[in-house]
Residue frames as qw, qx, qy, qz and C-alpha x, y, z in Angstrom:
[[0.875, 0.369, 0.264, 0.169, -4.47, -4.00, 8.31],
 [0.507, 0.820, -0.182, 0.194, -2.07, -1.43, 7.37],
 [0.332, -0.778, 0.533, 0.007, 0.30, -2.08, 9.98],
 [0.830, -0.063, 0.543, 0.112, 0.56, -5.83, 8.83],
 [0.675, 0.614, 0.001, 0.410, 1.43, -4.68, 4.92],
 [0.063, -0.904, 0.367, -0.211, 3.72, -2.04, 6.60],
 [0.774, -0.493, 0.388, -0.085, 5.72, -4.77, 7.78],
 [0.757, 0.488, 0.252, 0.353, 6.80, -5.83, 4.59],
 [0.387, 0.765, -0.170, 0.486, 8.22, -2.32, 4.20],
 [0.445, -0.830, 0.265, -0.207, 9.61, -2.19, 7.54],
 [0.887, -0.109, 0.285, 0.346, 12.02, -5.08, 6.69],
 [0.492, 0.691, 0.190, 0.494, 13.16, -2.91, 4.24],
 [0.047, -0.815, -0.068, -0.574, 13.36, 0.18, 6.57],
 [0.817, -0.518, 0.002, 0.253, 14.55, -1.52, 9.86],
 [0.646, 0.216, -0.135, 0.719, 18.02, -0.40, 7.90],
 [0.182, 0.760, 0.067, 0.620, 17.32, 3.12, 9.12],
 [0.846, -0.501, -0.009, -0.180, 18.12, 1.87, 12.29],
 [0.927, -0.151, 0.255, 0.231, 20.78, 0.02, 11.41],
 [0.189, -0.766, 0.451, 0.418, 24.45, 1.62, 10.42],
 [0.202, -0.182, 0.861, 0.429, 24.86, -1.20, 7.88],
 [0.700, 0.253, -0.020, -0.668, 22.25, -1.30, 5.13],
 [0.575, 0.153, -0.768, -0.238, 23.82, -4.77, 3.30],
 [0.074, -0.048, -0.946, 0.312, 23.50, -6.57, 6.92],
 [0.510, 0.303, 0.427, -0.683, 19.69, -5.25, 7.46],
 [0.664, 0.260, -0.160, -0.682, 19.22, -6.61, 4.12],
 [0.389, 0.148, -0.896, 0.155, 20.41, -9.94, 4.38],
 [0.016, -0.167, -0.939, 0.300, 18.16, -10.57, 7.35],
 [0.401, -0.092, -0.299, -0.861, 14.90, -8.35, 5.76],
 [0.594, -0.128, -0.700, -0.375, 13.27, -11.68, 5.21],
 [0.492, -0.322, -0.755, 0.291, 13.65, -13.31, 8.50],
 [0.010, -0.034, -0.371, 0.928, 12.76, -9.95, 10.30],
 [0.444, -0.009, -0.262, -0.857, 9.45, -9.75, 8.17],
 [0.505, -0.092, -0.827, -0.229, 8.62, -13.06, 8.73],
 [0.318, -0.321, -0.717, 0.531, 8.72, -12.56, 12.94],
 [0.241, 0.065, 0.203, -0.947, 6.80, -9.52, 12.64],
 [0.648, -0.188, -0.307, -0.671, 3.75, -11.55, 11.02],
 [0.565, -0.212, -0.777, 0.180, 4.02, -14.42, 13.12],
 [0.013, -0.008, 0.447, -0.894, 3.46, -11.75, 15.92],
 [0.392, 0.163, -0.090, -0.901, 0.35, -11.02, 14.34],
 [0.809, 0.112, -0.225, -0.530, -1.09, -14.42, 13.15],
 [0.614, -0.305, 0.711, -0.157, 0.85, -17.18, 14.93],
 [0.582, 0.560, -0.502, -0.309, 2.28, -18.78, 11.36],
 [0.972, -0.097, 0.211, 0.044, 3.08, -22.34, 10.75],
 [0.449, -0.305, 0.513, 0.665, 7.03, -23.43, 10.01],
 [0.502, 0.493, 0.692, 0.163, 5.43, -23.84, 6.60],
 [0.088, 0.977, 0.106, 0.162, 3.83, -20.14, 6.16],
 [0.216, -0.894, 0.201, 0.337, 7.15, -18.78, 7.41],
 [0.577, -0.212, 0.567, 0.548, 9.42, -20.74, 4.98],
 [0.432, 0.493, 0.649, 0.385, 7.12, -19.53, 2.06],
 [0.082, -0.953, -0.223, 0.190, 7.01, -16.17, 3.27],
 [0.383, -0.734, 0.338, 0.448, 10.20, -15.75, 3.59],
 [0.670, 0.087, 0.642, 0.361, 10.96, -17.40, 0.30],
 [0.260, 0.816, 0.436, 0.274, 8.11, -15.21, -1.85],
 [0.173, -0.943, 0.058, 0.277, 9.80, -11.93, 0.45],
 [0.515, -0.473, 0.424, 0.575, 13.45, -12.77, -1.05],
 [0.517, 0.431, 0.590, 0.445, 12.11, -12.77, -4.69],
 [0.005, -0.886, -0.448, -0.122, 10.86, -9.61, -3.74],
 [0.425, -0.801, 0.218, 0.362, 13.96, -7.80, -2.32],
 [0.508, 0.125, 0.622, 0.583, 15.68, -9.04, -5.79],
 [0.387, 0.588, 0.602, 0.377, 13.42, -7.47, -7.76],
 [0.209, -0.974, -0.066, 0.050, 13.18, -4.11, -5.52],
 [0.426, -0.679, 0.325, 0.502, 17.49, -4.11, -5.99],
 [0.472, 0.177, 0.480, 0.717, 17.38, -4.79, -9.63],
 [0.101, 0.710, 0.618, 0.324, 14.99, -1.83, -9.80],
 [0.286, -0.931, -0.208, -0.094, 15.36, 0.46, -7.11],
 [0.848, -0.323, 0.136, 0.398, 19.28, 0.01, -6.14],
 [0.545, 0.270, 0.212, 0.765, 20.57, 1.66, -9.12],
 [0.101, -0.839, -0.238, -0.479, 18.33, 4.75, -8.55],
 [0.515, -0.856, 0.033, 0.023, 19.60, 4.99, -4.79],
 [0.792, -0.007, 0.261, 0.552, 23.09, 4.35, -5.73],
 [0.360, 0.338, 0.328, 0.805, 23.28, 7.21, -8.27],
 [0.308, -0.872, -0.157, -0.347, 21.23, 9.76, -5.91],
 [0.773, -0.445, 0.042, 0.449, 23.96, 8.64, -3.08],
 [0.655, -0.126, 0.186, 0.721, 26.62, 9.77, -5.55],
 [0.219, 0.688, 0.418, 0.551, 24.98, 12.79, -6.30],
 [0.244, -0.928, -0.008, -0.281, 24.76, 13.91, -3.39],
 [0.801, -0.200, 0.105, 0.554, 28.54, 13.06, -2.71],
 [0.609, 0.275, 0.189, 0.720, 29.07, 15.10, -5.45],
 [0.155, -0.904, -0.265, -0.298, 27.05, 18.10, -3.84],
 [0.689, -0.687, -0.124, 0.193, 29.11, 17.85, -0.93],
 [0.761, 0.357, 0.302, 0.450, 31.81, 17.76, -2.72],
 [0.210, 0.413, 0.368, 0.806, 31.65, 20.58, -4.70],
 [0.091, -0.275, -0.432, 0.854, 29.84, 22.56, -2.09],
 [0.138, -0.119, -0.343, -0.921, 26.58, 22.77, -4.00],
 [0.291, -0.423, -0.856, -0.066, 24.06, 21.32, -1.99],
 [0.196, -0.209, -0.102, -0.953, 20.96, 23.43, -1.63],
 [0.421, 0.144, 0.600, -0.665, 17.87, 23.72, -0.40],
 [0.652, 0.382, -0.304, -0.580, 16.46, 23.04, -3.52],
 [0.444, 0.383, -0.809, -0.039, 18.76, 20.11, -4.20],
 [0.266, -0.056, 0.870, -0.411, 18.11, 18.73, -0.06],
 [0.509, 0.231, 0.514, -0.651, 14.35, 18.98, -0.98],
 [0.713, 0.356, -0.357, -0.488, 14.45, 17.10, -4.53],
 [0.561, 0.241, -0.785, 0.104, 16.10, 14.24, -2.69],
 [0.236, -0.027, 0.630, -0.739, 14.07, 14.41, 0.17],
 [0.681, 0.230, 0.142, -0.680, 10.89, 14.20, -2.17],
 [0.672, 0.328, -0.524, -0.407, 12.11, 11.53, -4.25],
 [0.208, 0.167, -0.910, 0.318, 13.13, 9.24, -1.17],
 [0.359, 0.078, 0.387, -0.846, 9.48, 9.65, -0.30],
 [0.696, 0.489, -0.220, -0.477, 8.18, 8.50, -3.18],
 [0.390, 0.364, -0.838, -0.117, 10.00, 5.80, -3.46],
 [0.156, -0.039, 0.801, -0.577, 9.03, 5.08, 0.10],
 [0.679, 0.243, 0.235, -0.652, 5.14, 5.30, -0.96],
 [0.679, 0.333, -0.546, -0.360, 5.78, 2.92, -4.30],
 [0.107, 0.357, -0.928, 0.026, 7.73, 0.01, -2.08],
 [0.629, 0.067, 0.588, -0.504, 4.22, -1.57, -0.65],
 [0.804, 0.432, 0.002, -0.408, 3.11, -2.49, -4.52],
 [0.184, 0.510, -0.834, 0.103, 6.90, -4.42, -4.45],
 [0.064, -0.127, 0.954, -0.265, 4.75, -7.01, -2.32],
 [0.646, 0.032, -0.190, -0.738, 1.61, -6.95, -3.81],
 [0.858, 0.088, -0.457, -0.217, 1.61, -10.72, -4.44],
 [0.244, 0.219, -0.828, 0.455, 3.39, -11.62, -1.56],
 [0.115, -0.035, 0.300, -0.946, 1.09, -10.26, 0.41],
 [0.761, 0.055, -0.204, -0.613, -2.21, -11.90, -1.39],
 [0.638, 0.159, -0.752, -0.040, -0.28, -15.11, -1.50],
 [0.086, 0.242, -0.573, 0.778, 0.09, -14.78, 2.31],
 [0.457, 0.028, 0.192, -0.868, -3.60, -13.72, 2.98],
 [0.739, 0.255, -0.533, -0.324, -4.89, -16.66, 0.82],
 [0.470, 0.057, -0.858, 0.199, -2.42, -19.38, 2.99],
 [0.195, -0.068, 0.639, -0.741, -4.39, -18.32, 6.51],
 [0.327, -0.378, -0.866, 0.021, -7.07, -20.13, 8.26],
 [0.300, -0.786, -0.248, -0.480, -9.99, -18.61, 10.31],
 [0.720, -0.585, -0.187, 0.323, -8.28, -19.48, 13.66],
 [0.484, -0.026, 0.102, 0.869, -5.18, -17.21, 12.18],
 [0.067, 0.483, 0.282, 0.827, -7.52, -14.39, 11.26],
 [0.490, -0.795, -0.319, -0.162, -9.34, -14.36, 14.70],
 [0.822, -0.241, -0.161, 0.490, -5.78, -14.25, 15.93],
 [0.503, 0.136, 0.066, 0.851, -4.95, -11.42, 13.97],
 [0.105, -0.705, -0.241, -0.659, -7.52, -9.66, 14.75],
 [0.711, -0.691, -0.114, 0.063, -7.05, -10.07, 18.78],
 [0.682, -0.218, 0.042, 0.697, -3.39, -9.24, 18.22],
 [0.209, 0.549, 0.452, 0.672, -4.42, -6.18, 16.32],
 [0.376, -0.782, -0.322, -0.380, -6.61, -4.75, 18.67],
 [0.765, -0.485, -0.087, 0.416, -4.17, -5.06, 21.35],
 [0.489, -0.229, 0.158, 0.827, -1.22, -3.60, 19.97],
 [0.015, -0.647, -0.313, -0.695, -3.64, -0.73, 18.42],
 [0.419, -0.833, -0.330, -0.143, -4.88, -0.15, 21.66],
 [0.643, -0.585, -0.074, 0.489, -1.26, 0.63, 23.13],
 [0.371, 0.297, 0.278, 0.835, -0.18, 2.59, 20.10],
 [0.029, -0.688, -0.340, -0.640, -3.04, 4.94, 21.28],
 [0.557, -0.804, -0.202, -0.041, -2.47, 4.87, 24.37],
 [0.731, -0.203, 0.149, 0.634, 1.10, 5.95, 23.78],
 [0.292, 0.410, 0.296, 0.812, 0.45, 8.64, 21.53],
 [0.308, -0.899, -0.090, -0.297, -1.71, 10.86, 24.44],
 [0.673, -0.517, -0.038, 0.528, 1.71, 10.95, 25.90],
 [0.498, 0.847, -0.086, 0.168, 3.12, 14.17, 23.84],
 [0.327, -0.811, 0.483, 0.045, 6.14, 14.52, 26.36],
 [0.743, -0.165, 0.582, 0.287, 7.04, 10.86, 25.66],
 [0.708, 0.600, 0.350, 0.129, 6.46, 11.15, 22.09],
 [0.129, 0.981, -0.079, 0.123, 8.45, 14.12, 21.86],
 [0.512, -0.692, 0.508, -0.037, 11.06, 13.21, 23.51],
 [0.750, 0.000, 0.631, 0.197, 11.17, 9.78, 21.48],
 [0.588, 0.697, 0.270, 0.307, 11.07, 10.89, 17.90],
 [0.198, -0.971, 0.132, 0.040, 13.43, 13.69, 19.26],
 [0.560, -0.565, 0.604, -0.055, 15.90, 11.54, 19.94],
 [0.818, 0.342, 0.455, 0.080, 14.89, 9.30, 16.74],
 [0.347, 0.933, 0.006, 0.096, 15.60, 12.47, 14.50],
 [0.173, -0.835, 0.521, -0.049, 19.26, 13.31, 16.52],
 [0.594, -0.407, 0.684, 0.117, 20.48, 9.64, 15.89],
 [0.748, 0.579, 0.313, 0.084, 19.89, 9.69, 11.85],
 [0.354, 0.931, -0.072, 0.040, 21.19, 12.60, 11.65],
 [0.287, -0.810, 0.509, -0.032, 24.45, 11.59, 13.58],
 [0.889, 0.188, 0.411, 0.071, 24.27, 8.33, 11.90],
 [0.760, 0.525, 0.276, 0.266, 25.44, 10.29, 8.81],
 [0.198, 0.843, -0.164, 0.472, 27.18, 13.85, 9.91],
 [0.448, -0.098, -0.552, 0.696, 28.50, 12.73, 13.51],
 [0.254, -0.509, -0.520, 0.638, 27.86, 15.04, 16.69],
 [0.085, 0.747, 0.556, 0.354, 25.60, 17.33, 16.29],
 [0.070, 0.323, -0.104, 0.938, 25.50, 21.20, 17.32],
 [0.179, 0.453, 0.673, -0.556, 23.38, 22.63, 20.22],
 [0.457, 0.345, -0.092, -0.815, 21.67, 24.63, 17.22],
 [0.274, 0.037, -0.942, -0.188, 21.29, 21.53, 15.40],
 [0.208, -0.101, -0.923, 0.307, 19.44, 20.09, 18.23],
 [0.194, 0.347, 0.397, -0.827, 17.46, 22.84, 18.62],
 [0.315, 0.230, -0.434, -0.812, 16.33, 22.74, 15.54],
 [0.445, -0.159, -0.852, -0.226, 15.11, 19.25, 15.85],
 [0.070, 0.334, 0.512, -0.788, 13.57, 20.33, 19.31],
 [0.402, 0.395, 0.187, -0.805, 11.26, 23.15, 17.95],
 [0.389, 0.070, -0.745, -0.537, 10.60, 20.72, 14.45],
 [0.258, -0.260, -0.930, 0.026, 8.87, 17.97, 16.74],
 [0.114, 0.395, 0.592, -0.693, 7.03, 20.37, 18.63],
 [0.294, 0.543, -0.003, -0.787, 5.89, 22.11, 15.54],
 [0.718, 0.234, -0.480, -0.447, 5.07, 19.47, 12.79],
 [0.389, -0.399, 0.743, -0.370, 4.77, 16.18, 15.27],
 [0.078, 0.018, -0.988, -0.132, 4.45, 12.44, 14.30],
 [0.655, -0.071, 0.163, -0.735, 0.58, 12.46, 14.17],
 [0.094, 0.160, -0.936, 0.299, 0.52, 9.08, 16.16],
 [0.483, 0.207, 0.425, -0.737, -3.21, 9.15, 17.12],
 [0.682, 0.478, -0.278, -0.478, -4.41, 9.77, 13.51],
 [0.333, 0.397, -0.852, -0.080, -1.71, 6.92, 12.38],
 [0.080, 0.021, 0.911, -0.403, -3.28, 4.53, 15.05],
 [0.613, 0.395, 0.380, -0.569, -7.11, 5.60, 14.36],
 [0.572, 0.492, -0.329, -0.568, -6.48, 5.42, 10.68],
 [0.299, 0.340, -0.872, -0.186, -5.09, 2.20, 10.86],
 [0.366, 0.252, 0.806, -0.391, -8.27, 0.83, 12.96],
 [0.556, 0.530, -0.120, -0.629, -10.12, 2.33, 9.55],
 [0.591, 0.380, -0.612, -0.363, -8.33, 0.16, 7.49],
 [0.042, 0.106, -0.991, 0.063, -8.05, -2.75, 9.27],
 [0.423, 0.314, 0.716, -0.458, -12.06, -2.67, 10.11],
 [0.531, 0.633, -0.279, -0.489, -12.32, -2.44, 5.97],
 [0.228, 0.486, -0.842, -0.057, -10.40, -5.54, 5.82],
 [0.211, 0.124, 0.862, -0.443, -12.43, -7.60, 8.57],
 [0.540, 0.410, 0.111, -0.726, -15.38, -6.86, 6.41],
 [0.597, 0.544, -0.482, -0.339, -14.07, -9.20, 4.24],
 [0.184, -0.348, 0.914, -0.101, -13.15, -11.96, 6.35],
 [0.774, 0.087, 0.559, -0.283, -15.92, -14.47, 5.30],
 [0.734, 0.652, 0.167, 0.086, -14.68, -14.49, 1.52],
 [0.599, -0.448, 0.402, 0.529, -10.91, -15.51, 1.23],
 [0.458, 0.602, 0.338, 0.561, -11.57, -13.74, -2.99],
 [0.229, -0.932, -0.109, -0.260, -12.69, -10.67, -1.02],
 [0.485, -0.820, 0.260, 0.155, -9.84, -10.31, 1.22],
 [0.501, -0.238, 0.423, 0.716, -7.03, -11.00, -1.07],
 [0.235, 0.672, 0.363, 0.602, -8.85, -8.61, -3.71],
 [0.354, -0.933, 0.056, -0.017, -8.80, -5.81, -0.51],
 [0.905, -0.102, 0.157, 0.382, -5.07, -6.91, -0.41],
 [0.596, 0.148, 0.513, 0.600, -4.14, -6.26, -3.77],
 [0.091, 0.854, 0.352, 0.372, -6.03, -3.59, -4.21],
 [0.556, -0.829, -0.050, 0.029, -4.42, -2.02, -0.79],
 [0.718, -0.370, 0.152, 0.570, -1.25, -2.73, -1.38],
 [0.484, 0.189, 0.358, 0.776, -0.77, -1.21, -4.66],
 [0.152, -0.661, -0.313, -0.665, -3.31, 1.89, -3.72],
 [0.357, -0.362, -0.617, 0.601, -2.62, 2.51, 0.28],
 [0.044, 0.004, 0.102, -0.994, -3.67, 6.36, -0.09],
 [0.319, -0.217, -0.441, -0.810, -6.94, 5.45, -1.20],
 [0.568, -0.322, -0.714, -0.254, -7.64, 4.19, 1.91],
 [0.355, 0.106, -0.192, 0.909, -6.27, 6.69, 4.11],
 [0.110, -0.764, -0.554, 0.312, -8.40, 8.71, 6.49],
 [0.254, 0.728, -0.091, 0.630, -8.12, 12.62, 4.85],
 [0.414, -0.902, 0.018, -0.120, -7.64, 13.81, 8.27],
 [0.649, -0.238, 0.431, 0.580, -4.07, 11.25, 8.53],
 [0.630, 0.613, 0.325, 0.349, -3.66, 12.22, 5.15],
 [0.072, 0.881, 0.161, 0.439, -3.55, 15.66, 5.53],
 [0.660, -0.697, 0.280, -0.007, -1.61, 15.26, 9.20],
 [0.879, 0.001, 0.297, 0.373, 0.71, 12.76, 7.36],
 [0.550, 0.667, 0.106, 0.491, 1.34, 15.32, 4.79],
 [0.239, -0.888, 0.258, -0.298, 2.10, 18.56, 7.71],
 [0.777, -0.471, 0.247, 0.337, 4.46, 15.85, 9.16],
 [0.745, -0.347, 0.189, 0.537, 6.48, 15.56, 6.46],
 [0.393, 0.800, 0.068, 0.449, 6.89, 19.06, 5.05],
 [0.526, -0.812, 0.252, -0.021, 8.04, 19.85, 8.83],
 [0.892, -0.238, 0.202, 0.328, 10.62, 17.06, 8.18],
 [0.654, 0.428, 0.209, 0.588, 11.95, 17.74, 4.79],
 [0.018, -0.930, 0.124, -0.345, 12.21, 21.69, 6.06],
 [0.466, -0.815, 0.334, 0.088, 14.41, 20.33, 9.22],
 [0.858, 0.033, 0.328, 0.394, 16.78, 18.46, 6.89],
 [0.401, 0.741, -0.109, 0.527, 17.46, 21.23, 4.51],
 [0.095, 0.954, -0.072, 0.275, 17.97, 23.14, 7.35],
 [0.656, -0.584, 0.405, 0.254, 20.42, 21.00, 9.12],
 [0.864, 0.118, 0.320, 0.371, 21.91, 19.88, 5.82],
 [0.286, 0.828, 0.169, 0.452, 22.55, 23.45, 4.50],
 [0.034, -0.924, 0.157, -0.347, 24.14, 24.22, 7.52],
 [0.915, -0.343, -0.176, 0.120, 27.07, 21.78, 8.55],
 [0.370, -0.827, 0.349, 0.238, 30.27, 22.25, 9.89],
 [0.317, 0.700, -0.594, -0.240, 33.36, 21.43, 8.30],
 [0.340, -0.280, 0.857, -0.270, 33.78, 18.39, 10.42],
 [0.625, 0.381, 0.585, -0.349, 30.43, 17.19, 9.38],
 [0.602, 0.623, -0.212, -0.452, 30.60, 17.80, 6.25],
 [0.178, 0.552, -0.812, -0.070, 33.66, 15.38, 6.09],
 [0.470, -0.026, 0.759, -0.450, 31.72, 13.04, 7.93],
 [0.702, 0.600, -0.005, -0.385, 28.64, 13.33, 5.28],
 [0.501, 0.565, -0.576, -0.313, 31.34, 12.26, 2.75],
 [0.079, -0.316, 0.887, -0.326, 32.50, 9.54, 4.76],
 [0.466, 0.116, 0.719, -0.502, 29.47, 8.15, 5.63],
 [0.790, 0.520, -0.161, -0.281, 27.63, 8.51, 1.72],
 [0.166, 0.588, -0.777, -0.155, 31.13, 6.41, 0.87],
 [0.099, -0.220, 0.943, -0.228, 30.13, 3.95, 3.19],
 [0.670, 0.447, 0.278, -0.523, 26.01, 3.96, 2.22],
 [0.701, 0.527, -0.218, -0.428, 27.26, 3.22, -1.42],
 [0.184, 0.283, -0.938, -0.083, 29.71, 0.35, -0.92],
 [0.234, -0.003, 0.862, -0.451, 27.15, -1.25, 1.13],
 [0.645, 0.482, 0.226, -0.549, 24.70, -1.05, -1.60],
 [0.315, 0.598, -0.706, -0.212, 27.32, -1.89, -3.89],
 [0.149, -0.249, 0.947, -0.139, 27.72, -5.10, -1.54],
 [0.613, 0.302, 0.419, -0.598, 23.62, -5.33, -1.61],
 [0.752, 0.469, -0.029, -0.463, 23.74, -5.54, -5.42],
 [0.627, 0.338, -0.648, -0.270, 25.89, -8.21, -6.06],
 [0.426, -0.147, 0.793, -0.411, 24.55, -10.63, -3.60]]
């Protein structure tokens, strides 16, 4: 179940991917929609209302959240700037982009119920055979550590170059010995999410009961959270937020220009976001 709310945020988050944040929003909706249709083989119907209930929802997340990232953006312009950006400074804007990240699920609360609510038993037997499937290759991807490594390696070296340009062999290294030492705990992330989804199925004879698990899920995900992920989730990302300071704390001149360059181009494109 948690991958299917995660999907919601991942329309959102697909930008981190994506060099242009105003174009990743602009197609959020339709992006979210094909990920559930993966999952539950929607009617035109369910996708036009999805998509509908998802755009109210991206409104409300830019009259709310937009200004906050907007005015962190130009803070940390102004670090750059002014040559004051710290470790301190990386790691309050490291924690609050986190946080934000944890709040955006309760942004689709009601989508999300409304959603749950429109499905039929043939769609829930669906999702639950699509579920199992694509759980069963997530885990069987994640006893690969070489691959894994290797992939999140590579994930890590194309943010960062997204925003500072070519990276240093120290750089690299750094992101090297980070994945080895605080690694995407893929397993957990894959077991935990058979937890929650086999909490959810518990609920499948009583369409109150599953959209009260929903609602209750969306706007409370931790509380359903295996402590072991939890606690794995948490060693990921103190590893993380340590290799950012330490690449951000230590760029070249080049990069640094870059950095500016690139925040310039983060905030028009939000700029463009909010007056859509």
């Amino acid at each position: 179940m948690k991958r299917i709310v995660f999907i919601f945020l991942a329309g959102i988050l697909v930008c981190s991917g994506c060099s242009r944040l105003d174009i990743a929003y602009r197609w959020a909706d339709t992006y979210i929609a094909s990920k559930v249709d993966d999952y539950f083989d929607i009617s035109s119907e369910q996708s036009k209302a999805l998509k509908k209930d998802i755009k109210k929802d991206l409104i409300s997340m830019k009259e709310t959240l937009l200004p906050i990232w907007m005015d962190r953006l130009n803070k940390i312009q102004k670090d750059v700037d002014d040559g004051s950006l710290n470790d301190k400074k990386v790691a309050g804007y490291f924690g609050a982009f986190f946080k934000d990240v944890d709040q955006i699920n309760s942004h689709f609360a009601t989508t999300a119920v409304d959603f749950i609510s429109s499905t039929d038993t043939k769609q829930i037997e669906y999702f639950k055979k699509s579920f199992y499937k694509k759980n069963q290759e997530d885990l069987e991807k994640a006893q690969d550590s070489a691959k894994l490594e290797k992939k999140y390696r590579g994930k890590y070296e194309d943010v960062f170059e997204m925003f500072v340009g070519s990276l240093t062999d120290q750089q690299k290294q750094l992101i090297a010995d980070n994945v080895k030492a605080a690694p995407y705990p893929a397993e957990l992330r894959a077991k935990n999410k058979a937890f929650v989804f086999k909490e959810f199925i518990a609920h499948q004879n009583s369409k109150e009961e599953m959209r009260a698990f929903v609602q209750e899920y969306t706007t409370q995900t931790d509380k359903f959270d295996l402590p072991e992920y939890r606690a794995a989730y948490q060693q990921y990302q103190d590893g993380l937020q340590t290799l950012i300071t330490r690449v951000m704390t230590n760029l070249t001149p080049k990069q640094k220009i870059a950095l500016k360059e690139n925040i310039q181009q983060k905030s028009e494109q939000l700029r463009t976001i909010s007056a859509l």
